[in-house]
C-alpha positions in Angstrom: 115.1 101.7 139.2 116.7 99.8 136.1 116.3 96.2 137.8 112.4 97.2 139.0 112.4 98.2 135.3 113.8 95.1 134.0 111.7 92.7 136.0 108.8 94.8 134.7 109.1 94.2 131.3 108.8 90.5 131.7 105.8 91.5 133.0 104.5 92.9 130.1 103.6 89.5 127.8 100.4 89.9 126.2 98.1 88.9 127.6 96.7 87.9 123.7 99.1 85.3 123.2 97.4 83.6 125.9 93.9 83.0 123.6 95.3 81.3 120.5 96.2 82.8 117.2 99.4 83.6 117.4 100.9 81.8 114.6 98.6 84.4 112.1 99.0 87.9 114.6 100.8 89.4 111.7 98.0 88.9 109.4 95.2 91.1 111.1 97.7 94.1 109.7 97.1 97.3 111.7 94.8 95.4 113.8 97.7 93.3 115.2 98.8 93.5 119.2 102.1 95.7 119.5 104.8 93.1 118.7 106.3 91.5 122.1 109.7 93.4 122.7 111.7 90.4 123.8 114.8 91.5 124.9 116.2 95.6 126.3 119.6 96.3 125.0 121.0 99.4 126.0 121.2 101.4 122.6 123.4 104.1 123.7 127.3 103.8 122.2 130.3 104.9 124.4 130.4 108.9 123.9 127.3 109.5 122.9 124.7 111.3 125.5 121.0 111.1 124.9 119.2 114.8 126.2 115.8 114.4 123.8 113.1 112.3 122.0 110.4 113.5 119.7 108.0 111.0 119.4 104.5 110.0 117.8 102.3 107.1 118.9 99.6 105.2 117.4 96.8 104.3 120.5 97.5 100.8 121.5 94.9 97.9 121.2 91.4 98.8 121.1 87.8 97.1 120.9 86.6 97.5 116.7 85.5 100.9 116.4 81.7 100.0 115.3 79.5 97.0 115.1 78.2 97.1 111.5 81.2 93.6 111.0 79.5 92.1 113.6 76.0 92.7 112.9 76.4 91.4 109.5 77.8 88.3 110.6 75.5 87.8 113.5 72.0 88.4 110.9 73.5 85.9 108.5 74.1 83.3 111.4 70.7 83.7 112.7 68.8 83.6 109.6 71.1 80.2 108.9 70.0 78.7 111.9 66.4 79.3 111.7 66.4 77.4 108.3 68.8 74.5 110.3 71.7 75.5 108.0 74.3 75.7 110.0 77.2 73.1 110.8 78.3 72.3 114.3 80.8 74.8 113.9 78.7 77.2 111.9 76.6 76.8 115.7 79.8 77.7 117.8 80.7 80.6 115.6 77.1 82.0 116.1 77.5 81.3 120.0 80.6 82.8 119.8 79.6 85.8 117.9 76.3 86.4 120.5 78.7 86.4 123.3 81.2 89.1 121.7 77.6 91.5 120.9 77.4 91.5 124.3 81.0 91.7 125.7 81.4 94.9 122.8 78.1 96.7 124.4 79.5 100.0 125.4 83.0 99.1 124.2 83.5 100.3 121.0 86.7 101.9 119.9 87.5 101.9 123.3 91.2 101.3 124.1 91.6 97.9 125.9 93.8 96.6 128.5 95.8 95.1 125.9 96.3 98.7 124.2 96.9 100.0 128.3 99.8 97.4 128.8 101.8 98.1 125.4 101.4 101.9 126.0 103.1 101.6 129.5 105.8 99.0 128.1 106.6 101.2 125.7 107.0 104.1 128.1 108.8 101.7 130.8 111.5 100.8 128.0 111.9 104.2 127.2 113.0 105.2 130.9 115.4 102.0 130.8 117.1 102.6 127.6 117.5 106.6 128.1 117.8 107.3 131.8 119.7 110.4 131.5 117.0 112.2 130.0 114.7 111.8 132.8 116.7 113.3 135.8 116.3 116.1 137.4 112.4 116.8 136.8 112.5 116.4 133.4 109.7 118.0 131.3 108.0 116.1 129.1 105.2 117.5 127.5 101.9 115.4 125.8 99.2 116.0 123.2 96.8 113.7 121.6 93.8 113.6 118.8 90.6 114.4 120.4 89.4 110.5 120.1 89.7 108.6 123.4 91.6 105.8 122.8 93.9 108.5 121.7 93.6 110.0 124.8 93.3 107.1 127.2 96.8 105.7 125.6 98.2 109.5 126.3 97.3 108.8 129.9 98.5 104.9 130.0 101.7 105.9 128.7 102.4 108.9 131.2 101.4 106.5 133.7 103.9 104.0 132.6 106.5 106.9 132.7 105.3 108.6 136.3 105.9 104.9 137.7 109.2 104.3 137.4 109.8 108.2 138.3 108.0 110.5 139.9 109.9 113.6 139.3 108.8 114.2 135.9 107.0 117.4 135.4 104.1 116.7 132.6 102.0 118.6 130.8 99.3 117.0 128.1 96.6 118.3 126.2 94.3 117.0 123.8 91.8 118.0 121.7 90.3 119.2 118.0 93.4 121.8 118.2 96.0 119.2 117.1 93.6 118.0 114.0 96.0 119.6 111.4 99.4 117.8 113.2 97.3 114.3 114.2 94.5 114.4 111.9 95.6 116.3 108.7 93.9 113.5 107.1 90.5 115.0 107.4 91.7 118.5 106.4 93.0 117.9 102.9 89.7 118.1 100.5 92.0 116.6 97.8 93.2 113.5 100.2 89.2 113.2 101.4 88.2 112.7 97.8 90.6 110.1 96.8 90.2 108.1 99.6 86.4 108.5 98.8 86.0 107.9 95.5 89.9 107.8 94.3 91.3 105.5 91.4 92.3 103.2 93.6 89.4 101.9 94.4 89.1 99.6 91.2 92.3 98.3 92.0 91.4 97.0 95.4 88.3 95.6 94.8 89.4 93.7 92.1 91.9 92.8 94.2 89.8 91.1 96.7 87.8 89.3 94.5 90.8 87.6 93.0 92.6 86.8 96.9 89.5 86.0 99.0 88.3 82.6 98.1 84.7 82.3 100.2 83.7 78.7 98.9 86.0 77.2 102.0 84.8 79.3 104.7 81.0 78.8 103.8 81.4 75.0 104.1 82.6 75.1 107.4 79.8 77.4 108.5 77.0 76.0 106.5 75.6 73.1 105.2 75.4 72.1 101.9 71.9 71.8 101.5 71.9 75.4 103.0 74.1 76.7 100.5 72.3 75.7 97.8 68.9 77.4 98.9 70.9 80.4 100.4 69.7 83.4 98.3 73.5 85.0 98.7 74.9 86.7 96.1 78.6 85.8 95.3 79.4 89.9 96.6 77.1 89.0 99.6 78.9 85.6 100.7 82.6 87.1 100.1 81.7 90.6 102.0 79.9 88.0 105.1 83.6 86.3 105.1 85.2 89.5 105.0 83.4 90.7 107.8 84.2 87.5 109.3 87.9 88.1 108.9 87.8 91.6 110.6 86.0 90.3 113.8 88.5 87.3 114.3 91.5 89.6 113.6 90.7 92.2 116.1 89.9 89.8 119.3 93.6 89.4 119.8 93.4 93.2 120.6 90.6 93.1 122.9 92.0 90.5 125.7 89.0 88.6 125.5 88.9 85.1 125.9 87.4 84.2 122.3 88.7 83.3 119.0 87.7 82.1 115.6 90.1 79.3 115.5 89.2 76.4 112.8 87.3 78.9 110.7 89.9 79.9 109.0 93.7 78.2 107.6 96.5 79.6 107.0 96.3 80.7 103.2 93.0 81.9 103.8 93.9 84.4 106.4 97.6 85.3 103.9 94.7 86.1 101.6 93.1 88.0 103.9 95.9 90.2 105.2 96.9 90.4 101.3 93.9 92.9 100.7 93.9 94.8 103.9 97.7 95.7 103.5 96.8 96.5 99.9 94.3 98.8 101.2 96.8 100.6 103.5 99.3 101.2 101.1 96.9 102.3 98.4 95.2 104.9 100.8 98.3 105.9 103.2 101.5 105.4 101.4 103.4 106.0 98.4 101.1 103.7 95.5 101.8 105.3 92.2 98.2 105.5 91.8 97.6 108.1 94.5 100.9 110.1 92.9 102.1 111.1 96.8 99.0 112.4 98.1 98.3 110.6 100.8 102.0 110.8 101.7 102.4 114.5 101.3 99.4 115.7 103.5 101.9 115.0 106.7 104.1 117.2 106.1 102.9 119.9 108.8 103.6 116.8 111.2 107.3 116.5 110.4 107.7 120.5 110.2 106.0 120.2 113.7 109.2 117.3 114.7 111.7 119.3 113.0 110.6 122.4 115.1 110.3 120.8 118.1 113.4 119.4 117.8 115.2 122.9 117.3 114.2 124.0 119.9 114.8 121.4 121.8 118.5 121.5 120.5 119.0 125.2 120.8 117.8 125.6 124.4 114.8 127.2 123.4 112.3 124.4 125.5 113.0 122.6 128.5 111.0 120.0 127.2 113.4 116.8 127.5 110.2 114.6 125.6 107.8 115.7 123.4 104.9 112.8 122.9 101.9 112.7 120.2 99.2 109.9 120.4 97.6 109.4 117.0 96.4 106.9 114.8 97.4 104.6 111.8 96.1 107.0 109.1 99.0 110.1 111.3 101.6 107.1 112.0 101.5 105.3 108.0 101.9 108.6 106.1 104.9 110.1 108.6 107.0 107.2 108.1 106.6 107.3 104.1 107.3 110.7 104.7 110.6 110.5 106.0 111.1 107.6 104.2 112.2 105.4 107.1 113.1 101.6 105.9 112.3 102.6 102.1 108.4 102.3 103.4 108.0 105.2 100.5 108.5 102.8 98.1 106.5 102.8 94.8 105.1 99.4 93.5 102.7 99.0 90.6 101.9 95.3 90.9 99.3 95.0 93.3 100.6 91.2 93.9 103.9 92.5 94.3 103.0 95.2 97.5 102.8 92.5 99.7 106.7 91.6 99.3 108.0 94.7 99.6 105.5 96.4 101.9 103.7 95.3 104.7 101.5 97.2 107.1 101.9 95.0 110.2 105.8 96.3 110.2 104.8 100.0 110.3 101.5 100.4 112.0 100.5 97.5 114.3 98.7 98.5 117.3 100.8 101.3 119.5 103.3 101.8 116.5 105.7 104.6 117.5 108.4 106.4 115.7 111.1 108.1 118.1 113.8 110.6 117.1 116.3 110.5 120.0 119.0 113.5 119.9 122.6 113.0 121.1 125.4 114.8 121.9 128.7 113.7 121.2 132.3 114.3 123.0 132.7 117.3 120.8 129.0 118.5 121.5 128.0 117.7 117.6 124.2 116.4 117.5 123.1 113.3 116.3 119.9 111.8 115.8 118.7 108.1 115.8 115.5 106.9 114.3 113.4 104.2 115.9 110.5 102.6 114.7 108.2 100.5 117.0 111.9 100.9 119.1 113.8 99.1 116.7 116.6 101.1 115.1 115.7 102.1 111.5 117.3 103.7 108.4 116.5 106.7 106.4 118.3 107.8 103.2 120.7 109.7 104.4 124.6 108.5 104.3 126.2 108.1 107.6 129.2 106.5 109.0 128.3 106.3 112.1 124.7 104.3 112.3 122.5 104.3 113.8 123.3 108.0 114.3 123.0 110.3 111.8 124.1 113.9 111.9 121.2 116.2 112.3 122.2 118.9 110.3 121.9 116.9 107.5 118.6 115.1 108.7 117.6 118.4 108.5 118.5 119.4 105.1 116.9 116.2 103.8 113.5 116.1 106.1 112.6 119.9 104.4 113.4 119.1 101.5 111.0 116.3 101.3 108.9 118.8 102.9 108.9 121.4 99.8 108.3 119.0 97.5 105.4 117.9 99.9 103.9 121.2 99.2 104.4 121.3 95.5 102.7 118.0 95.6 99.4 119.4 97.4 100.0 122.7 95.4 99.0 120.5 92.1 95.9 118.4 93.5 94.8 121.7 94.9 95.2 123.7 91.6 93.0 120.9 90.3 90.0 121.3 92.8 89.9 125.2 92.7 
């Protein structure tokens, strides 16, 4: 099984490489592919026995959730060409965007066969890299948010595990059950409001009128005659290249054979990606302006891990996996939460979030965050943390990393938990 698991990993290239824009993937964010795993080392160390992962995925690539980007760019376009406005590659971009309305007809929000492929990688590697935890019928037991790329990646991933061993006894569920573990973002009235109407909103917006620079753009598209009899507002021309921006960064996830390339350079789309990680940070992580919120609404998810786990450890569930499939807005605020990588790191500048924190590294498409338990010779447990299956820190000291003792994982994941609750206990005091 290893070498059928090997040779299909170098399988597992995607297939969005193949369509141009690789060099700027990291700067469509959370709308980037899963990052190609290039290599499988064997993480286990002499002495140490894997017997369980906890584990929480984001759905994998998908097709953009609504059309209202690419309507606004496709009215624009028109218009432009009925009043002969637009350039010759102002004309292919409109050709380009007619095509995509109708290759995204029935698609939206849909996973893709991109999102498919990373979701069974993911689960292939995790067969490889852990095979003792899979003998002997292991249980593995999934859930997922009620949306269906959610749902679809579930399945694509179970797939990817049933493959490569066919013992496995599964059981998955999905539905509007699991809102307060997978969507506890929708629950909090506190969290709803400041993502609504929040401080942080000022900061953003002034944000992106200082990083994206339309002027560029709009000469490539239109001519300059055209420009100047264009009734478009500066707020209109900056939120048509914005829109821009969002179609072209999330073809890569679709595994259709289109892209936006000469539309944009290189600074321009650094620009770009500047205001959408900005975004994420301000809305899903620790920004002193949102003073933990957004952070502190996952804690029922990492009560639901520690628990889990527990049991897991104390003999209490056969389950040898436990698997969530989520979203960005579940994945973001769990690692701040725990802290993983110093993600909950606090930075006032909003030029300076972009150096220290970057969205692409936490929550591209299929992000994953996997505790996997150990035994030891002497039967102490250990945990490992992985992020998108790379081997991550937390703040907790250890001699021994990547392991960390779980007793004192423990002890530090509920404590950040109470003061999760005093946290919410304030904003809520504030709304009675």
């Amino acid at each position: 099984m290893r070498a059928i698991l090997i040779f299909l990993a170098g399988l597992l290239f995607p297939i969005t490489f193949l369509f141009g824009q690789s060099a700027i993937q990291k700067y469509a964010g959370t709308a980037m592919p899963y990052p190609l795993i290039k290599n499988l080392p064997v993480l286990n160390h002499d002495g140490m026995v894997p017997f369980y992962i906890n584990h929480l995925g984001r759905h994998g690539a998908r097709f953009p959730t609504s059309g209202k980007a690419l309507e606004k760019v496709r009215n624009v376009l028109i218009l432009a060409e009925q009043e002969n406005r637009l350039t010759v590659k102002g004309q292919e971009l409109l050709a380009t965007v007619l095509r995509l309305s109708e290759a995204f007809e029935g698609q939206w929000g849909k996973l893709s066969a991109v999102g498919e492929q990373e979701q069974k990688g993911i689960a292939e590697r995790m067969l490889l890299r852990y095979p003792e935890i899979f003998v002997d019928s292991a249980r593995i037991e999934a859930i997922a948010s009620y949306i269906p790329r959610c749902i679809s990646s579930m399945d694509a991933f179970l797939s990817g595990m049933e493959k490569q061993e066919s013992s496995l006894v599964i059981k998955k569920s999905a539905g509007k059950q699991y809102n307060p573990l997978l969507r506890f973002f929708d629950l909090n009235k506190p969290y709803v409001y400041y993502k609504e109407k929040g401080d942080w909103i000022s900061l953003y917006e002034s944000f992106v009128q200082d990083k994206i620079v339309f002027t560029p753009v709009m000469k490539r598209i239109f001519l300059p005659s055209g420009q100047e009899t264009g009734q478009e507002t500066e707020q209109e021309k900056r939120e048509f290249v914005m829109a821009l921006f969002s179609i072209a960064a999330i073809l890569p996830d679709t595994g259709l054979p289109f892209n936006m390339e000469g539309i944009f350079n290189d600074k321009e789309w650094y620009g770009y990606w500047q205001t959408q990680n900005l975004r994420q940070y301000l809305t899903k992580s620790a920004a002193p302006v949102g003073n933990m919120l957004p952070v502190a609404i996952a804690w029922p998810l990492l009560s639901e891990f520690i628990q889990t786990a527990e049991q897991a450890i104390n003999g209490q569930s056969d389950n040898r996996v436990n698997l969530r499939f989520a979203h960005a807005e579940t994945v973001i605020p769990f690692v701040t939460l725990m802290g993983i990588g110093k993600t909950d790191i606090q930075i006032a500048s909003p030029d300076s979030v972009s150096i220290y924190w970057k969205d692409y590294e936490i929550a591209p498409m299929a992000a994953n965050v996997q505790w996997v338990f150990y035994r030891d010779k002497d039967c102490q447990v250990w945990v490992k943390i992985l992020l998108n299956e790379q081997e991550a820190t937390i703040p907790v000291v250890t001699s021994f990393f990547p392991y960390y003792r779980w007793e004192e994982v423990c002890h530090y994941l509920k404590q950040r938990i109470a003061i999760s609750k005093e946290i919410l206990s304030r904003f809520s005091s504030k709304t009675d």
